[in-house]
MDTraj code that builds the backbone (N, CA, C; nanometers):
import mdtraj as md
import numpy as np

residues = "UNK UNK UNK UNK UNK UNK UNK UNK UNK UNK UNK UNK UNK UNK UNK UNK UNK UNK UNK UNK UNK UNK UNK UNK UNK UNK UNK UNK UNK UNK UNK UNK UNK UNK UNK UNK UNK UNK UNK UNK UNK UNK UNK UNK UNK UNK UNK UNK UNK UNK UNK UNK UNK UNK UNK UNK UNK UNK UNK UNK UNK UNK UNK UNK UNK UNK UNK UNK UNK UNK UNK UNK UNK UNK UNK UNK UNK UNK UNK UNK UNK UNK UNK UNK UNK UNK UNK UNK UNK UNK UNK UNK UNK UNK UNK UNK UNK UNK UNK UNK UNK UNK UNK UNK UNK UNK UNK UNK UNK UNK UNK UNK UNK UNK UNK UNK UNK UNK UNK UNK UNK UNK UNK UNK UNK UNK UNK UNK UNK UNK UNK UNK UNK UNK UNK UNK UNK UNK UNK UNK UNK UNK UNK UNK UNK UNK UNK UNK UNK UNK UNK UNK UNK UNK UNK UNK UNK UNK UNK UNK UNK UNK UNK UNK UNK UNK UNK UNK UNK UNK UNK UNK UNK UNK UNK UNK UNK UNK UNK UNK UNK UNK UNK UNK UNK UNK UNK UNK UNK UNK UNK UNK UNK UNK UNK UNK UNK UNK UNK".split()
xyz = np.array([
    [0.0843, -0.1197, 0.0000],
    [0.0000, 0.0000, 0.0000],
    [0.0883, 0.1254, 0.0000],
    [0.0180, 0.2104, -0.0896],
    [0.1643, 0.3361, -0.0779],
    [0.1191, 0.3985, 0.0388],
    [0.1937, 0.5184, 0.0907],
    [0.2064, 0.6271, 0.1441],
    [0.0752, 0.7338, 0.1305],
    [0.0408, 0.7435, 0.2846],
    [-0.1074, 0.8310, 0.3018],
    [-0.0703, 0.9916, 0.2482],
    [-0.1427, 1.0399, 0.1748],
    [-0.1218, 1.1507, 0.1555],
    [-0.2416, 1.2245, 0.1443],
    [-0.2347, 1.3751, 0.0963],
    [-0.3358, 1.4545, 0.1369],
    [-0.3369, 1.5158, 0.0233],
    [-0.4231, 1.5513, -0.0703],
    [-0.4855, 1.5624, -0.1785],
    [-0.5416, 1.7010, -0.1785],
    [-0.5363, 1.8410, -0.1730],
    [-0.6422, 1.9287, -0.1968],
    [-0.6433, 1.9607, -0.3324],
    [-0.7994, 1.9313, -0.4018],
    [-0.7954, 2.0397, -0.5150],
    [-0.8824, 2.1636, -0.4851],
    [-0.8289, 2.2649, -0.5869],
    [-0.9168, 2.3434, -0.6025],
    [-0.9263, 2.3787, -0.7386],
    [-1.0056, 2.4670, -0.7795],
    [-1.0637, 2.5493, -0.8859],
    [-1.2048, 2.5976, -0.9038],
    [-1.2128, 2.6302, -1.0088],
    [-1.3616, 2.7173, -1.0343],
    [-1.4810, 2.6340, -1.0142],
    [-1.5979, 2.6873, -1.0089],
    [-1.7152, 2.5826, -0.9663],
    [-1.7519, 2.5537, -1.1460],
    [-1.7703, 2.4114, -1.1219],
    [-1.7658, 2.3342, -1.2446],
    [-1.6688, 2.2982, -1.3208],
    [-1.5718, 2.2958, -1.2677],
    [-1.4125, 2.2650, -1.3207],
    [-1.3923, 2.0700, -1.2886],
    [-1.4954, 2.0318, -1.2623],
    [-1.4960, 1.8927, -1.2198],
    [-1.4237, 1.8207, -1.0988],
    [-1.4369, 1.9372, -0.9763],
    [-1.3274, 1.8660, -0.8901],
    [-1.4236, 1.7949, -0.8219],
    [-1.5007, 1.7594, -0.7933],
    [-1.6016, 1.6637, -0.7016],
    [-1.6115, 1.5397, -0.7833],
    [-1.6551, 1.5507, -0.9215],
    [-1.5968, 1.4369, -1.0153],
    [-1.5093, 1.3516, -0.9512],
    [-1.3715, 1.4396, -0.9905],
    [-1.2218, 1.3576, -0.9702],
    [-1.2245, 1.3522, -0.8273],
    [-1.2550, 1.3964, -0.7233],
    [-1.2770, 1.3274, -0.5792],
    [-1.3374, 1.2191, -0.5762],
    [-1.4615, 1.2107, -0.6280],
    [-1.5533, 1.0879, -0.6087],
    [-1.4765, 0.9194, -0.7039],
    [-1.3875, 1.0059, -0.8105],
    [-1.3269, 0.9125, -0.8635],
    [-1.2048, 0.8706, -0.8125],
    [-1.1376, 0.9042, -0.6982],
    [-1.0501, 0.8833, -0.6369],
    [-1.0652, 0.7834, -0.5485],
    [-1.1678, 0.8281, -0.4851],
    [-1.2305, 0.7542, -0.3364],
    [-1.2630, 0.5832, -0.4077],
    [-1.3463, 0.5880, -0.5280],
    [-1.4145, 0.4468, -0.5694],
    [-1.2858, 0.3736, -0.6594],
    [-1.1716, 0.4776, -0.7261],
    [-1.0523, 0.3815, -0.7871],
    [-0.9150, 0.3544, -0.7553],
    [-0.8866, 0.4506, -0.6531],
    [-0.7786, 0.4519, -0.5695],
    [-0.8018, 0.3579, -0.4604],
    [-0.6976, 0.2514, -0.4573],
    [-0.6873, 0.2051, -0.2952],
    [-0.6276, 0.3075, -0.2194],
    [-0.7384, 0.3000, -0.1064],
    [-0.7311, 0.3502, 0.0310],
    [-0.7132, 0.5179, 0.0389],
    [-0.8148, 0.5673, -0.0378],
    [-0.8850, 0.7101, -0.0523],
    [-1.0112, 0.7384, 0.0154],
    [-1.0105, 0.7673, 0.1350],
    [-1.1506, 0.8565, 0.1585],
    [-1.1396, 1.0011, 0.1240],
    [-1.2544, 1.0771, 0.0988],
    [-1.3032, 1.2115, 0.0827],
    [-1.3052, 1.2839, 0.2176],
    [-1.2368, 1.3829, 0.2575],
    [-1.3033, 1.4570, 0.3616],
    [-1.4276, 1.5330, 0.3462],
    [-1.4945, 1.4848, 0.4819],
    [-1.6350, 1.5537, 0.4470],
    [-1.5734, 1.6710, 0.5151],
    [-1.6717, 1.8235, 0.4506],
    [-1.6281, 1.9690, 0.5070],
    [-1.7595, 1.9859, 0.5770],
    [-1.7555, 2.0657, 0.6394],
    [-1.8422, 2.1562, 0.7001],
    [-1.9165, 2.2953, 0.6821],
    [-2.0286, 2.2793, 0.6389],
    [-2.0868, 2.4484, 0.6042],
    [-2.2206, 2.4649, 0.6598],
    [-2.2061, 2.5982, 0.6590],
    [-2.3174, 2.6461, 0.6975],
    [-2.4431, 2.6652, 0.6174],
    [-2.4137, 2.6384, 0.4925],
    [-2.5374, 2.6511, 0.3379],
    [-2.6533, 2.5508, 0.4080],
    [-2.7651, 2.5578, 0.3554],
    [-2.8499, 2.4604, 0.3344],
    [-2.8431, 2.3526, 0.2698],
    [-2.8794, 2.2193, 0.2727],
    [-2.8559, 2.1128, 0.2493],
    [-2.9423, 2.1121, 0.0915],
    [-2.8779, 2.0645, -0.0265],
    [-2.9238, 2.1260, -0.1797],
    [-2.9977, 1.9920, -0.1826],
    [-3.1185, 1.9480, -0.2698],
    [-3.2206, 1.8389, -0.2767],
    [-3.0940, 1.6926, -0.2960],
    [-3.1125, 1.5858, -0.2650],
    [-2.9928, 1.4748, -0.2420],
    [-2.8935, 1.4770, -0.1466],
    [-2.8818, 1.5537, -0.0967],
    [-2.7315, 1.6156, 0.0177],
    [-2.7902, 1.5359, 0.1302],
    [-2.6628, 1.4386, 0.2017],
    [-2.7479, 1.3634, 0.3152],
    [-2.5730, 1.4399, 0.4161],
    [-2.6153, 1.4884, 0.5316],
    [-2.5594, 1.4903, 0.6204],
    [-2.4461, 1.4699, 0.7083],
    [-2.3252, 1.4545, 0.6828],
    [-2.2449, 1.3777, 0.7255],
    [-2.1652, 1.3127, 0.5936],
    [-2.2498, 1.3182, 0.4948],
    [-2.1776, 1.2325, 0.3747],
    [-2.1511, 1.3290, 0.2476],
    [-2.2866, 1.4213, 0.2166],
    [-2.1745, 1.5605, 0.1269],
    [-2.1002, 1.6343, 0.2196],
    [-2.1567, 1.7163, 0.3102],
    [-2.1600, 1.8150, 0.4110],
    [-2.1419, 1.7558, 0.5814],
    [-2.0658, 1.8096, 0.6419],
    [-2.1680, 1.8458, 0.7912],
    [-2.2258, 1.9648, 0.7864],
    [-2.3512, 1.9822, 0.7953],
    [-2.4281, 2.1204, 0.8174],
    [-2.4534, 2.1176, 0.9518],
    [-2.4075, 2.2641, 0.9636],
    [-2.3679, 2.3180, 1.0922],
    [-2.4955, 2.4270, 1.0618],
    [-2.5386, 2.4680, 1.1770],
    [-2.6485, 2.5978, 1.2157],
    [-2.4647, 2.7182, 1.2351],
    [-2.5242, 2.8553, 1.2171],
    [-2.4426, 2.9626, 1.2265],
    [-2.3633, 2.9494, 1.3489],
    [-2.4694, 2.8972, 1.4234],
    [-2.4015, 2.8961, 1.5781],
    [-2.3508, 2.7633, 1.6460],
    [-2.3718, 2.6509, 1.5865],
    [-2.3101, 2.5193, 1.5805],
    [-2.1371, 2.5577, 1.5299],
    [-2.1460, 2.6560, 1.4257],
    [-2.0060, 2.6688, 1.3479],
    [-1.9401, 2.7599, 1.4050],
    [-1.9947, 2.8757, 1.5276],
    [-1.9075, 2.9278, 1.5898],
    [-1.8620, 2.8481, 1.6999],
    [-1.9182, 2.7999, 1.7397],
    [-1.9008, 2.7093, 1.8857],
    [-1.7564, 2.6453, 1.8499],
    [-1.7947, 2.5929, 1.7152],
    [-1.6057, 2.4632, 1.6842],
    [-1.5042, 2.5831, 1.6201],
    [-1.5890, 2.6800, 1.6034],
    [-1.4378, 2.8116, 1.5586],
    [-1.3832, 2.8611, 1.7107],
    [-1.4427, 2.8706, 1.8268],
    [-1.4482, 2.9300, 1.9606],
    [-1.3411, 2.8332, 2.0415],
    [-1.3869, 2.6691, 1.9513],
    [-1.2950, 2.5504, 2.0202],
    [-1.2083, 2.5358, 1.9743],
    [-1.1848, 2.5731, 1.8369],
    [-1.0430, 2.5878, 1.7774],
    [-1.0258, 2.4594, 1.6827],
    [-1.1445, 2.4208, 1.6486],
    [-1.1657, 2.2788, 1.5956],
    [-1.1615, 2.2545, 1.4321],
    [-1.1290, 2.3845, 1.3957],
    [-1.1223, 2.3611, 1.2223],
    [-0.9696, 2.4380, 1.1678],
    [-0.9384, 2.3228, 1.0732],
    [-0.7702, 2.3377, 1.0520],
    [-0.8089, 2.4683, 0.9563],
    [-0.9132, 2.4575, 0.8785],
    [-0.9282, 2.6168, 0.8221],
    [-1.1049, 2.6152, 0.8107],
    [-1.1596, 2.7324, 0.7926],
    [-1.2775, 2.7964, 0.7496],
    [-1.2722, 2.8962, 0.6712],
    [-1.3416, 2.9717, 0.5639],
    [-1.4031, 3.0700, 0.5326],
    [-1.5333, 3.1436, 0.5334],
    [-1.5456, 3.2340, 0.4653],
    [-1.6772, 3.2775, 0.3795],
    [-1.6671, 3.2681, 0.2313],
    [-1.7595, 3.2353, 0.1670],
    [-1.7930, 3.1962, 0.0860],
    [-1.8625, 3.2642, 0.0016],
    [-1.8370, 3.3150, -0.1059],
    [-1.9816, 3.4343, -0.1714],
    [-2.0083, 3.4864, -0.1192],
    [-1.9592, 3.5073, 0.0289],
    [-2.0467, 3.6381, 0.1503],
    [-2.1475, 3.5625, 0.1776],
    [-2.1794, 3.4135, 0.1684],
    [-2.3075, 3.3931, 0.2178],
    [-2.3100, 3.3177, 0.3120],
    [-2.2325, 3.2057, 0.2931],
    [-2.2317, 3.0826, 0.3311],
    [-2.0399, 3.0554, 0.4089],
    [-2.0335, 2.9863, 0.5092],
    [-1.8718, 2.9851, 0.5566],
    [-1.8738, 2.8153, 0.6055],
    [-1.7970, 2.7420, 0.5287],
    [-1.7164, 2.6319, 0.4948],
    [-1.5957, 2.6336, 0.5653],
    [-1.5890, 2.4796, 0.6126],
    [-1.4610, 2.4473, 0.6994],
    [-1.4222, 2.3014, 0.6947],
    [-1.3357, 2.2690, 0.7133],
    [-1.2158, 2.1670, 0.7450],
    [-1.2073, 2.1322, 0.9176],
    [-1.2524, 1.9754, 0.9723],
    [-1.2227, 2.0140, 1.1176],
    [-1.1086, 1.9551, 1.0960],
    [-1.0370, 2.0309, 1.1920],
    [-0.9104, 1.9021, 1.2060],
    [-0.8761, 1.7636, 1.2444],
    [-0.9927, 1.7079, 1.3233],
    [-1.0247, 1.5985, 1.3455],
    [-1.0417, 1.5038, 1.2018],
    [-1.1085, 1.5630, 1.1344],
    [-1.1474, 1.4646, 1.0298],
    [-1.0765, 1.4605, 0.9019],
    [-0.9064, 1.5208, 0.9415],
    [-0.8090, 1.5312, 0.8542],
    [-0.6786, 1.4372, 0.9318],
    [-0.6394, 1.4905, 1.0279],
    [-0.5519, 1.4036, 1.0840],
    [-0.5624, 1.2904, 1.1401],
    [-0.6591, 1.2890, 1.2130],
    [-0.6969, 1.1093, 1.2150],
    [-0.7040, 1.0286, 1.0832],
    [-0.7636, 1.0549, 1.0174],
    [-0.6986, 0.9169, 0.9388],
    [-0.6035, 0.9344, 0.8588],
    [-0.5137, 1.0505, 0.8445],
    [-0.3692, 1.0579, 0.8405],
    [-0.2857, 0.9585, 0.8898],
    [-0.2969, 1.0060, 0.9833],
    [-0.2189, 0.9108, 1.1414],
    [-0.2549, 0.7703, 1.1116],
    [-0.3660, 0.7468, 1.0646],
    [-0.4053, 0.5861, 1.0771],
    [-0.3419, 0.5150, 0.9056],
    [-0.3320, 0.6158, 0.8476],
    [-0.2446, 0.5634, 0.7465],
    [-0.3527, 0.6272, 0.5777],
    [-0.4406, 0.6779, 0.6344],
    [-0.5482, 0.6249, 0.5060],
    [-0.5164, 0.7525, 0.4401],
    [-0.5327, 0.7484, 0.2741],
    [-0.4901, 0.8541, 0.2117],
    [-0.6314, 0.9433, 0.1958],
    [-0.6436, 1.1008, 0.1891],
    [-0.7639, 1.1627, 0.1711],
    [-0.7297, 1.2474, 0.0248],
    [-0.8831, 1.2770, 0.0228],
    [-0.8533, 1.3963, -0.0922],
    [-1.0021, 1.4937, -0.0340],
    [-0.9777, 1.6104, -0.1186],
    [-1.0605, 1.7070, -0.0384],
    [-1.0962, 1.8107, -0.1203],
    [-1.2165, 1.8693, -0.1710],
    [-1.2224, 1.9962, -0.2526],
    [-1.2689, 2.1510, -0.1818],
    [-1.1776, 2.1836, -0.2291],
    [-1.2423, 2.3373, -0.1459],
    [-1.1771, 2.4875, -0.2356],
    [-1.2415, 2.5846, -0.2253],
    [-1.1864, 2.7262, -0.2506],
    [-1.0928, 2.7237, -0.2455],
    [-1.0148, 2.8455, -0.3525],
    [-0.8583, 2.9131, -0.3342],
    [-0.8304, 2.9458, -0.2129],
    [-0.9111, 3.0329, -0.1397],
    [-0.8951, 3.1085, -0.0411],
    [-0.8607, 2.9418, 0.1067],
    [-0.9299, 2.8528, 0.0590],
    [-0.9340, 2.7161, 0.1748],
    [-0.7787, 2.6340, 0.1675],
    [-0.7114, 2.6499, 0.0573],
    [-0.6207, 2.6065, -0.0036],
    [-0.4755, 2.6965, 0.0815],
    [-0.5417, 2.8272, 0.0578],
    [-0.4186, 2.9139, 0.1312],
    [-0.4487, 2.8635, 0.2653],
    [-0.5600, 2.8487, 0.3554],
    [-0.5442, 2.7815, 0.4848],
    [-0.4747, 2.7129, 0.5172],
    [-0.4820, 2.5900, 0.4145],
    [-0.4311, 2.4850, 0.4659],
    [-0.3049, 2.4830, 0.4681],
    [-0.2369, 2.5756, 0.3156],
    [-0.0913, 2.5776, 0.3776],
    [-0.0615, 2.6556, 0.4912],
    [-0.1202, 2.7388, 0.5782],
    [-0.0702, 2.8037, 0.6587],
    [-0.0614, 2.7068, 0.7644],
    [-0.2046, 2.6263, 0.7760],
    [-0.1614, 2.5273, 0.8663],
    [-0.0848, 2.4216, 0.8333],
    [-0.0326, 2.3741, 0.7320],
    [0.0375, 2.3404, 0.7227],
    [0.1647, 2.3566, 0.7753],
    [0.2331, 2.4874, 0.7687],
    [0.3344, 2.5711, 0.8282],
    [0.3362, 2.5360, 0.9411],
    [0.2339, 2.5399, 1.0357],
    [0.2393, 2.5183, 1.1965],
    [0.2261, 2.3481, 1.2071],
    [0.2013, 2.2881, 1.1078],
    [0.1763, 2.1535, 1.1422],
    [0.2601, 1.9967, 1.0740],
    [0.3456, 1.9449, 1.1022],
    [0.4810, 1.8768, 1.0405],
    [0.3901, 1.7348, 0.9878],
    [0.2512, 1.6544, 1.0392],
    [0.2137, 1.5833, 0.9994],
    [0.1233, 1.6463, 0.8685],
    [0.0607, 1.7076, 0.8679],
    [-0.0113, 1.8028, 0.7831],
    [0.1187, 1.8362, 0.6169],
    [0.1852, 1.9190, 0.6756],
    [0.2970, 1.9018, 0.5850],
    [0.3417, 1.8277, 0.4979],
    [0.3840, 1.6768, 0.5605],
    [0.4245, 1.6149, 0.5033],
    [0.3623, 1.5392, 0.3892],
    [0.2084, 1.5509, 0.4617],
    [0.1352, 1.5026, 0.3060],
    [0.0186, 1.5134, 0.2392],
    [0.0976, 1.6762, 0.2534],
    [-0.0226, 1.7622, 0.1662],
    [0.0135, 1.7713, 0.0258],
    [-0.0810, 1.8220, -0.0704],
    [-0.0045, 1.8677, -0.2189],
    [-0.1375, 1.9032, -0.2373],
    [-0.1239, 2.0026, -0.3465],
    [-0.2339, 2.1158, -0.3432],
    [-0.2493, 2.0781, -0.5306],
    [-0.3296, 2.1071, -0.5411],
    [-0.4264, 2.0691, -0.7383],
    [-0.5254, 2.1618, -0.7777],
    [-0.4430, 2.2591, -0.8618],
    [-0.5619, 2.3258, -0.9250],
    [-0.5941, 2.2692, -1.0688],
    [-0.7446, 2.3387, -1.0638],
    [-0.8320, 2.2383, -1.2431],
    [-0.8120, 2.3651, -1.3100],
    [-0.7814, 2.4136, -1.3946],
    [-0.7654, 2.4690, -1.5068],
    [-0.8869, 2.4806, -1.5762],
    [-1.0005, 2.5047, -1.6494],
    [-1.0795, 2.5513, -1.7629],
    [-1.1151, 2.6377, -1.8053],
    [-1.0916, 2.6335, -1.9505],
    [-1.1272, 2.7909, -2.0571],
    [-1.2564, 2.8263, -2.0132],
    [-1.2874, 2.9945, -1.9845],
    [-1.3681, 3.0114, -1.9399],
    [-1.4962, 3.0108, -2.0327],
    [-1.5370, 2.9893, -2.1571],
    [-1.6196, 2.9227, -2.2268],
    [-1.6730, 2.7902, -2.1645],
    [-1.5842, 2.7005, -2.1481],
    [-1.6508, 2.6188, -2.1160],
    [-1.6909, 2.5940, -1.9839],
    [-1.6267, 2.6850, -1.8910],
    [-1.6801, 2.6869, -1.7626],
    [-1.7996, 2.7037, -1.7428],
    [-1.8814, 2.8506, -1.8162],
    [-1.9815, 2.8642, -1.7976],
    [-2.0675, 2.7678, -1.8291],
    [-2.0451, 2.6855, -1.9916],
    [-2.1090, 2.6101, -2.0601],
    [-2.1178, 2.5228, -1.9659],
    [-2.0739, 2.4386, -1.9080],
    [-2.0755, 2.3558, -1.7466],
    [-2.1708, 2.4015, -1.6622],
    [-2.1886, 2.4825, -1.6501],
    [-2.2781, 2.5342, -1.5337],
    [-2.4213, 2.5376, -1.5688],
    [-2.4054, 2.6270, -1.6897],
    [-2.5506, 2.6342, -1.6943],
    [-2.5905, 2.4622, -1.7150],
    [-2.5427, 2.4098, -1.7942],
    [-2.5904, 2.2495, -1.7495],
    [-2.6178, 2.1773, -1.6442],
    [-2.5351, 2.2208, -1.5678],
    [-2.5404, 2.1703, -1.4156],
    [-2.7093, 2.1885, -1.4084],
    [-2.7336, 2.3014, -1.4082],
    [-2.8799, 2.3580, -1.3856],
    [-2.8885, 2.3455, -1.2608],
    [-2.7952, 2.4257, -1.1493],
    [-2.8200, 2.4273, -1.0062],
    [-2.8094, 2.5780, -0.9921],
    [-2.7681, 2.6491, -1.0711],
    [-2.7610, 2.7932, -1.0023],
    [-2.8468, 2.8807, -1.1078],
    [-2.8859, 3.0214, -1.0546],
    [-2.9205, 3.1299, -1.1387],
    [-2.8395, 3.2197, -1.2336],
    [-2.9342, 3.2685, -1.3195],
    [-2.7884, 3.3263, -1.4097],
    [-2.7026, 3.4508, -1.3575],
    [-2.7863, 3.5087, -1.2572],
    [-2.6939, 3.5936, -1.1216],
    [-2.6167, 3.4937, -1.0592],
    [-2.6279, 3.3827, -1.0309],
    [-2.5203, 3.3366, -0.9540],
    [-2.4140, 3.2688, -1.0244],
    [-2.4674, 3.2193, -1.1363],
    [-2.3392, 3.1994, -1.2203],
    [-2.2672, 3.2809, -1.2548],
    [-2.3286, 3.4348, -1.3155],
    [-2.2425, 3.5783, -1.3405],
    [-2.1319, 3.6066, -1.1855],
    [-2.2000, 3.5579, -1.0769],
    [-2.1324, 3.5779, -1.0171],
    [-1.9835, 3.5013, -0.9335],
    [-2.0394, 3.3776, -0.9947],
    [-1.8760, 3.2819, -1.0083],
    [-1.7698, 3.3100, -1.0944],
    [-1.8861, 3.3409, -1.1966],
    [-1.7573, 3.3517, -1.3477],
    [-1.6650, 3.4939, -1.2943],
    [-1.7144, 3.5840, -1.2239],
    [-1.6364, 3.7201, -1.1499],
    [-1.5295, 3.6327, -1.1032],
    [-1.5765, 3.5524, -1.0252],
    [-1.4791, 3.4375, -0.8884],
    [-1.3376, 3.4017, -0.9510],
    [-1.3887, 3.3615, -1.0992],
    [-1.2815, 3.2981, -1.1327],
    [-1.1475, 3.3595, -1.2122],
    [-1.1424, 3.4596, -1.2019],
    [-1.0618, 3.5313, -1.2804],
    [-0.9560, 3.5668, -1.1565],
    [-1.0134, 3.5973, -1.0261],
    [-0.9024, 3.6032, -0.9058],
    [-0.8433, 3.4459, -0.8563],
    [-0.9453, 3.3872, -0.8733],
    [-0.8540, 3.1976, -0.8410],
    [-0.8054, 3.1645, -0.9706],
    [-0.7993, 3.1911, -1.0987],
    [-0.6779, 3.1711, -1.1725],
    [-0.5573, 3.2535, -1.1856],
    [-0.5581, 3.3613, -1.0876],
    [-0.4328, 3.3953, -1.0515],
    [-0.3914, 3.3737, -0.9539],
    [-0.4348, 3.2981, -0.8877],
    [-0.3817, 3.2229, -0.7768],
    [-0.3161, 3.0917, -0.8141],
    [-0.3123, 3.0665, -0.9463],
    [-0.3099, 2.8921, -0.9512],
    [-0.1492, 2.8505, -0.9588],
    [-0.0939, 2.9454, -0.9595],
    [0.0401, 2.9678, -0.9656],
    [0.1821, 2.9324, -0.8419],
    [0.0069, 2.9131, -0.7454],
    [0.0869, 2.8958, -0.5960],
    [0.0415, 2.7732, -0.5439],
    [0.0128, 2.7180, -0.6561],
    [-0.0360, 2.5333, -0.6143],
    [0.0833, 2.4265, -0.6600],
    [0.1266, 2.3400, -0.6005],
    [0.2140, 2.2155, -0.6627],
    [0.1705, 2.1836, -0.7328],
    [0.0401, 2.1613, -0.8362],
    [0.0368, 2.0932, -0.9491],
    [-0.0942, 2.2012, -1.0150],
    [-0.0829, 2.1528, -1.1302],
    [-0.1712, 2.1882, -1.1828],
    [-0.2134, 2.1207, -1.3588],
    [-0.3743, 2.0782, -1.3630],
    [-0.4032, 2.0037, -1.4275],
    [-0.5378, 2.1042, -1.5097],
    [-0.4489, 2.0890, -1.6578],
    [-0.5260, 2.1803, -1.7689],
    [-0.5771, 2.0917, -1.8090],
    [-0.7219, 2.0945, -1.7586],
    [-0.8583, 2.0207, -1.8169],
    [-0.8981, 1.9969, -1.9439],
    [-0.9519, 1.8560, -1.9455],
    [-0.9107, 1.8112, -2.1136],
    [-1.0190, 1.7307, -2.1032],
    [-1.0244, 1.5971, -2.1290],
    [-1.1668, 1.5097, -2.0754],
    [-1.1896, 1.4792, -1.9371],
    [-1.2617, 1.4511, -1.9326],
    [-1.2683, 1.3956, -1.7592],
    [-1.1865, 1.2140, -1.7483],
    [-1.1468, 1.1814, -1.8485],
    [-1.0326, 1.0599, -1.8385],
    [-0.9362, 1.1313, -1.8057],
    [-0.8758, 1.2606, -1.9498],
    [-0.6928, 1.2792, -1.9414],
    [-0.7369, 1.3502, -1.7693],
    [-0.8255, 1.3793, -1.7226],
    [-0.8343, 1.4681, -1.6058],
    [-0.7932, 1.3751, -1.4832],
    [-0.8313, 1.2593, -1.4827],
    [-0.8663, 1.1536, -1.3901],
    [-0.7212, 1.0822, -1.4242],
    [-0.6340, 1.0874, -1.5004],
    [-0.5183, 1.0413, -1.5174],
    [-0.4050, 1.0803, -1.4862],
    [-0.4306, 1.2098, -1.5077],
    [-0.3424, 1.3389, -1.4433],
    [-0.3553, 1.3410, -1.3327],
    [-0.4539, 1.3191, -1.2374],
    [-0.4882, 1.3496, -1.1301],
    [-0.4143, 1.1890, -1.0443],
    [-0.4066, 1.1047, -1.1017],
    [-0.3601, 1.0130, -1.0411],
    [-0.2008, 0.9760, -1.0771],
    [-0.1352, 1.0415, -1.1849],
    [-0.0016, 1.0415, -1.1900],
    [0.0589, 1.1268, -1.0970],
    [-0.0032, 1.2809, -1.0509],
    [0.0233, 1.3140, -0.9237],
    [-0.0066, 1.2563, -0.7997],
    [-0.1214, 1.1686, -0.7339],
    [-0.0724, 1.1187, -0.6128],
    [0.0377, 1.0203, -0.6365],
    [0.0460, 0.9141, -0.7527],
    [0.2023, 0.8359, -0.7545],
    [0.3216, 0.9146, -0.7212],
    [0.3093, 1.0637, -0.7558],
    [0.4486, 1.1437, -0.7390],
    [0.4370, 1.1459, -0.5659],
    [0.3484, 1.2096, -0.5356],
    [0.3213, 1.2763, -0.4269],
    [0.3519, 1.1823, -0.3381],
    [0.3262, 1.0325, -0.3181],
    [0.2938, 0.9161, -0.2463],
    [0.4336, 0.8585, -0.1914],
    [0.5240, 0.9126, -0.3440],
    [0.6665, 0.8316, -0.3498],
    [0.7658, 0.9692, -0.3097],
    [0.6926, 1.0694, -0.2727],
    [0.7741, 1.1856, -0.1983],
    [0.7697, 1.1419, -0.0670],
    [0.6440, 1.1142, 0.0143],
    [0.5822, 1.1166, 0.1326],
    [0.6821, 0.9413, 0.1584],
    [0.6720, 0.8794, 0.0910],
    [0.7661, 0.7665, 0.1667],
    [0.9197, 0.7779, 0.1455],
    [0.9310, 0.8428, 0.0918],
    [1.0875, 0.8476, 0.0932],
    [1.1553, 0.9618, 0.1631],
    [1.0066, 1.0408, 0.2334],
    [1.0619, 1.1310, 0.3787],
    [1.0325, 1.0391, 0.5281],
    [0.9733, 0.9226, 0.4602],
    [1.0014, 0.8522, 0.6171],
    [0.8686, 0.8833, 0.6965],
])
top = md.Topology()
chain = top.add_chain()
for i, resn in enumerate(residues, 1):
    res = top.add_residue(resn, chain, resSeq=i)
    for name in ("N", "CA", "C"):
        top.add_atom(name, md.element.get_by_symbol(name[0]), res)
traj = md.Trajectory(xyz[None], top)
């Protein structure tokens, strides 16, 4: 079994990173997903514990007060998403490899905690998705989950997280959702055979 490592992607909404998570978890040995934490409402299919933990406003200050999330944000100004640390380093420690999707802004968290944290560190690696913004939108409106205000208002989003993408260890210019899912797994082989050969 290789070496547990820690997986964040990020990119734009509809860039397929929940895809390539979900395809990690079912084709990778020994991949779970971290579930995150938000404060949004639970969207029609969303069960509890398994997309999301949904937290009430004040459920999510209580574990910010305890010091219980390796990072959080806000989100669109609406909604604030988090990482506990519990449900990252434990199964670190126990060996099991994760992967995890979240915001640019969740990404800079984690390296900070990273910085303060030597297990965290060692096997993290950060993944941004790349897509022409044509087809981003074209993605979305398919999706058929958001309004065309709220899509106008991602496509704003994404022009500041592709200048961020510059400060990620890898990065994967979206092509099919195979070359995507291939790419995505020639980096944990890199990543896996870094993390064991630091011991």
């Amino acid at each position: 079994m290789s070496a547990p490592v820690l997986i964040v992607i990020a990119g734009p909404a509809g860039s397929g990173k929940s895809t390539l998570c979900d395809r990690m978890v079912a084709e990778a040995p020994g991949f779970s997903r971290v579930v995150t934490t938000t404060t949004r409402a639970p969207r029609p299919g969303e069960v509890d514990g398994v997309h999301y933990h949904f937290l009430t406003p004040e459920a999510f200050d209580a574990k910010i007060a305890a010091g219980a999330f390796l990072e959080w944000a806000w989100v669109h100004k609406k909604n604030r998403y988090g990482t506990l640390a519990a449900d990252v380093l434990g199964p670190l420690s126990a060996g099991r490899s994760l992967i995890i999707n979240v915001d640019v802004q969740g990404v800079e968290n984690f390296r900070r905690a990273g910085a303060a944290n030597a297990l965290l560190a060692k096997h993290l690696a950060t993944v941004f998705i790349h897509v022409p913004l044509a087809e981003l939108r074209a993605r979305m409106v398919a999706r058929g989950q958001d309004s065309e205000a709220e899509i106008e208002h991602r496509m704003q989003t994404v022009e500041f997280e592709q200048r961020e993408a510059g400060k990620f260890d890898y990065q994967i210019h979206s092509a099919s959702r195979e070359e995507d899912f291939q790419a995505l797994l020639a980096i944990w082989r890199e990543v896996a055979a870094r993390v064991a050969k630091a011991g």
